[in-house]
C-alpha atoms as a printed R data frame, in Angstrom:
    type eleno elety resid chain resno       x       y      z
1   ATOM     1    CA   UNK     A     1 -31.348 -37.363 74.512
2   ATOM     2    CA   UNK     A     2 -32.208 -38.892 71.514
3   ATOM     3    CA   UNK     A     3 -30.900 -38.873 67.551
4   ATOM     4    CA   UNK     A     4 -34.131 -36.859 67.003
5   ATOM     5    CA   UNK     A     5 -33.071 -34.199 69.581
6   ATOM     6    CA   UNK     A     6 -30.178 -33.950 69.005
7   ATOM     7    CA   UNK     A     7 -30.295 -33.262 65.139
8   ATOM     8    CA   UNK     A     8 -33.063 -30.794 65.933
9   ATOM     9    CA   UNK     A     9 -30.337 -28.910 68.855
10  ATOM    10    CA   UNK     A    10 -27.858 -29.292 65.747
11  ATOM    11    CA   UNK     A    11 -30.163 -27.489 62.922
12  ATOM    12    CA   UNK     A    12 -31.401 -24.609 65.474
13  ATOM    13    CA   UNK     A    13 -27.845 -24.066 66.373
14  ATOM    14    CA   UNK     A    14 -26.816 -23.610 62.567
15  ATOM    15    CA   UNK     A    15 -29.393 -21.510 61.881
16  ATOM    16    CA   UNK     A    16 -29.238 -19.175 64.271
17  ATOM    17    CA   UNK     A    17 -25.289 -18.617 63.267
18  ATOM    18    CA   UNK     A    18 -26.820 -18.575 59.836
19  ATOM    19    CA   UNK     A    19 -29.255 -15.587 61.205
20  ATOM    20    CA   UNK     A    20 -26.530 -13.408 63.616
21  ATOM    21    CA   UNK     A    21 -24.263 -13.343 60.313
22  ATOM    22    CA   UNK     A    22 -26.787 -12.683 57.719
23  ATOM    23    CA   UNK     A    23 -26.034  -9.024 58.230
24  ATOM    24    CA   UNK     A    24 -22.587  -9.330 58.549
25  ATOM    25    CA   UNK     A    25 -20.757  -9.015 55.246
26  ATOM    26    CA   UNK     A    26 -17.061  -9.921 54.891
27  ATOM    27    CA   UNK     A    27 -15.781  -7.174 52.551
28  ATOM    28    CA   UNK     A    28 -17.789  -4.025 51.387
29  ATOM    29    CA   UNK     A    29 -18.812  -5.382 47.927
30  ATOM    30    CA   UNK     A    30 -20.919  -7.901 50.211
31  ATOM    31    CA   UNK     A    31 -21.954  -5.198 52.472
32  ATOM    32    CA   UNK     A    32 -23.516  -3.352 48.997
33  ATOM    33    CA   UNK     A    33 -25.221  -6.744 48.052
34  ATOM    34    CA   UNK     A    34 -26.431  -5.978 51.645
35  ATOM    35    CA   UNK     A    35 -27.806  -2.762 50.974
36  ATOM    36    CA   UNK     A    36 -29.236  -4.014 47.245
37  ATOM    37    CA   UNK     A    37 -31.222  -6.758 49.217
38  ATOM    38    CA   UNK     A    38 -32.792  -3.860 51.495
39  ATOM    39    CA   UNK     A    39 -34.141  -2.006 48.773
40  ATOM    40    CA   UNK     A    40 -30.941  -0.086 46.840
41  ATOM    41    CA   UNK     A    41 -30.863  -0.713 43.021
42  ATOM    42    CA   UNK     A    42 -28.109   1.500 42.211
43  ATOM    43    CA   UNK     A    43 -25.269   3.460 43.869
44  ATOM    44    CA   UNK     A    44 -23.177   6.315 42.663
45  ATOM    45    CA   UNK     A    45 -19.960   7.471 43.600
46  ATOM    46    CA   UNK     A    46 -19.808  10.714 42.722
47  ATOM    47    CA   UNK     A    47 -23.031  11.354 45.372
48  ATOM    48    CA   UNK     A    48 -20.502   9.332 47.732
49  ATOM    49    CA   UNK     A    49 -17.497  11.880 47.389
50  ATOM    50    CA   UNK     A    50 -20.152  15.247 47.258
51  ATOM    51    CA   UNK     A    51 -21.647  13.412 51.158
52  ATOM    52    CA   UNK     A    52 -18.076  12.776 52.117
53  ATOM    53    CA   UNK     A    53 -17.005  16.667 51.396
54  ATOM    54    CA   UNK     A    54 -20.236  18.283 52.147
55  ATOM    55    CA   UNK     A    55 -20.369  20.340 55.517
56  ATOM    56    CA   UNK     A    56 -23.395  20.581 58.003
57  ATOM    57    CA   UNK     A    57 -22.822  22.814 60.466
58  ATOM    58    CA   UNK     A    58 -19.271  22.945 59.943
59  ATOM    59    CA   UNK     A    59 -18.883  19.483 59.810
60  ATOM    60    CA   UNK     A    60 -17.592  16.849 57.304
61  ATOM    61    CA   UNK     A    61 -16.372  13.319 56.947
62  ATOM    62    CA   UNK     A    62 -13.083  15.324 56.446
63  ATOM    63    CA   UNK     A    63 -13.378  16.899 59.966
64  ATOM    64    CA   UNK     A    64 -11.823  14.026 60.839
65  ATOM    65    CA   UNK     A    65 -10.509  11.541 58.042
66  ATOM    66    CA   UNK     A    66  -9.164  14.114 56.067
67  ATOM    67    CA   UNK     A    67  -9.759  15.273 52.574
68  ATOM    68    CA   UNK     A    68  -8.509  12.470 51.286
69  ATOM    69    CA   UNK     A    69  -9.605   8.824 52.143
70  ATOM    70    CA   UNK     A    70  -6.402   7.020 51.895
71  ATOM    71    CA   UNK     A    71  -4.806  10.002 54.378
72  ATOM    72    CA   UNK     A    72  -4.593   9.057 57.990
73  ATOM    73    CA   UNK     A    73  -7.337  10.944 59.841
74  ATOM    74    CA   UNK     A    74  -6.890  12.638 63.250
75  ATOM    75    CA   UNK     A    75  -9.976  12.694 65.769
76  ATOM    76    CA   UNK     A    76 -11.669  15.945 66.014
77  ATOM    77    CA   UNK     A    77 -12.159  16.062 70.069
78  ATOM    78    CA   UNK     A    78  -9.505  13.370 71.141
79  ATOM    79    CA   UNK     A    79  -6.587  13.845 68.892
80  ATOM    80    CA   UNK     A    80  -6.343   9.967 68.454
81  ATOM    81    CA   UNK     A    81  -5.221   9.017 64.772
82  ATOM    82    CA   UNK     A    82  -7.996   6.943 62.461
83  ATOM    83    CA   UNK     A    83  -6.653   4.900 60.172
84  ATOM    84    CA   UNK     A    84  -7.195   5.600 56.141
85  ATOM    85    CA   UNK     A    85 -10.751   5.014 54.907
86  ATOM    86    CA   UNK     A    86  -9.617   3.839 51.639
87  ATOM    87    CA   UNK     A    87 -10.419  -0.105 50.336
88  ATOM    88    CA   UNK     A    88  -7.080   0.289 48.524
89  ATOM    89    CA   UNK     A    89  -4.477   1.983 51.419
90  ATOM    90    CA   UNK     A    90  -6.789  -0.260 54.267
91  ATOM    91    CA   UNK     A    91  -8.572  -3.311 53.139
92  ATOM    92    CA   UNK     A    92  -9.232  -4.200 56.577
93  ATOM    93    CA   UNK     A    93 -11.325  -1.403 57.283
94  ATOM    94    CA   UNK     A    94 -14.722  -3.056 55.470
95  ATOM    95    CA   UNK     A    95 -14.254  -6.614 56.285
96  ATOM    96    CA   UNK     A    96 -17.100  -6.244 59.320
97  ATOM    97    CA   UNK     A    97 -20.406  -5.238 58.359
98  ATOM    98    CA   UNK     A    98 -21.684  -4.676 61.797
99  ATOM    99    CA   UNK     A    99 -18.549  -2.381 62.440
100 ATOM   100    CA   UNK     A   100 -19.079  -0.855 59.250
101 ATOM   101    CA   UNK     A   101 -23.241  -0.120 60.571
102 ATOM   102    CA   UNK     A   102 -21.554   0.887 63.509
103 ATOM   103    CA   UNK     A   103 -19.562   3.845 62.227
104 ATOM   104    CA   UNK     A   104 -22.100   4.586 60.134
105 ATOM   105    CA   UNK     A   105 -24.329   5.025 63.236
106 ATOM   106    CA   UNK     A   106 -22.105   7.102 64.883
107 ATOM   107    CA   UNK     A   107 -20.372   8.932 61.989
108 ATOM   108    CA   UNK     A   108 -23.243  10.204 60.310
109 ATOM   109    CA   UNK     A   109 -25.143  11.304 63.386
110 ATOM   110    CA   UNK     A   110 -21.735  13.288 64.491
111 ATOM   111    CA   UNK     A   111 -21.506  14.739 60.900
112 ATOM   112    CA   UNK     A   112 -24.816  15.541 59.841
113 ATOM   113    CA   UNK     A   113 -26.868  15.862 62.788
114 ATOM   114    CA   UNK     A   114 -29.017  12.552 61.719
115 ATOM   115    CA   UNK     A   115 -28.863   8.749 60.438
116 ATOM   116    CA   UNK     A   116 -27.472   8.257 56.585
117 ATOM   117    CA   UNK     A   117 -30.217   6.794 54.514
118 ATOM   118    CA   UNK     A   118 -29.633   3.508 53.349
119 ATOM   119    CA   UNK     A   119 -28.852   4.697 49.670
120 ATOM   120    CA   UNK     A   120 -26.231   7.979 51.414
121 ATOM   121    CA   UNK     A   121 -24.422   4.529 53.211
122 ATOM   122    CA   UNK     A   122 -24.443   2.390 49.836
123 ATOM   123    CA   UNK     A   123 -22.623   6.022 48.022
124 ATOM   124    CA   UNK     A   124 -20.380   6.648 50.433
125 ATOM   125    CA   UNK     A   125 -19.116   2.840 50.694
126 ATOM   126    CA   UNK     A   126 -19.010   2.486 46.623
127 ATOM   127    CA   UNK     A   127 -17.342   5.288 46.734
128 ATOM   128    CA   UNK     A   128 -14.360   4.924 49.433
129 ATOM   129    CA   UNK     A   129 -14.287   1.259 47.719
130 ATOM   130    CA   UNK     A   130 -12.913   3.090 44.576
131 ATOM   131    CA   UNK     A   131 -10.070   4.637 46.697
């Protein structure tokens, strides 16, 4: 294999790293920058707290985590406890975007019977970052 080869091996290899993280932010200020890139201008955390606490067909986020965020949670069907939701009692939790999608995914389709929209996700995040 030659220097030419191998540089061009080299350069696909960074660049598809480059593409498998692009939607992987480290912490959930990143994750918004995410979201800001796909279309959201602003966010609000008071529409973050009113999805958190609202109930569709007698479910909520606090079904499970608790009405407050920084509270450890308890799961509904398995007992099992979920750690705090809040940036500032769990950094840890948002330092993952695709777990952060993930929970999203399965969260929101649990809770409200659907997908969040991309601007519900953005509210909700802003809004347990303030926690």
């Amino acid at each position: 294999m030659n220097r030419f080869e191998k540089a061009r091996y080299l350069i696909t290899g960074i660049l598809l790293v480059c593409a498998i993280n692009s939607g992987s932010a480290a912490n959930p200020v990143d994750h918004l920058r995410v979201y800001r890139q796909q279309g959201i201008s602003e966010t609000d955390r008071d529409r973050g707290r009113q999805l958190w606490n609202s109930v569709v067909d007698g479910r909520s986020c606090t079904s499970c985590h608790g009405r407050s965020p920084g509270d450890v949670g308890k799961h509904a069907k398995t007992g099992k406890p979920i750690q705090p939701m809040a940036l500032s009692v769990n950094p840890e939790r948002y330092q993952d975007g695709n777990k952060i999608e993930k929970w999203f995914l399965r969260n929101c389709k649990w809770t409200l019977g659907r997908q969040c929209s991309l601007q519900e996700k953005a509210d909700l995040l802003t809004w347990l970052s303030s926690q």
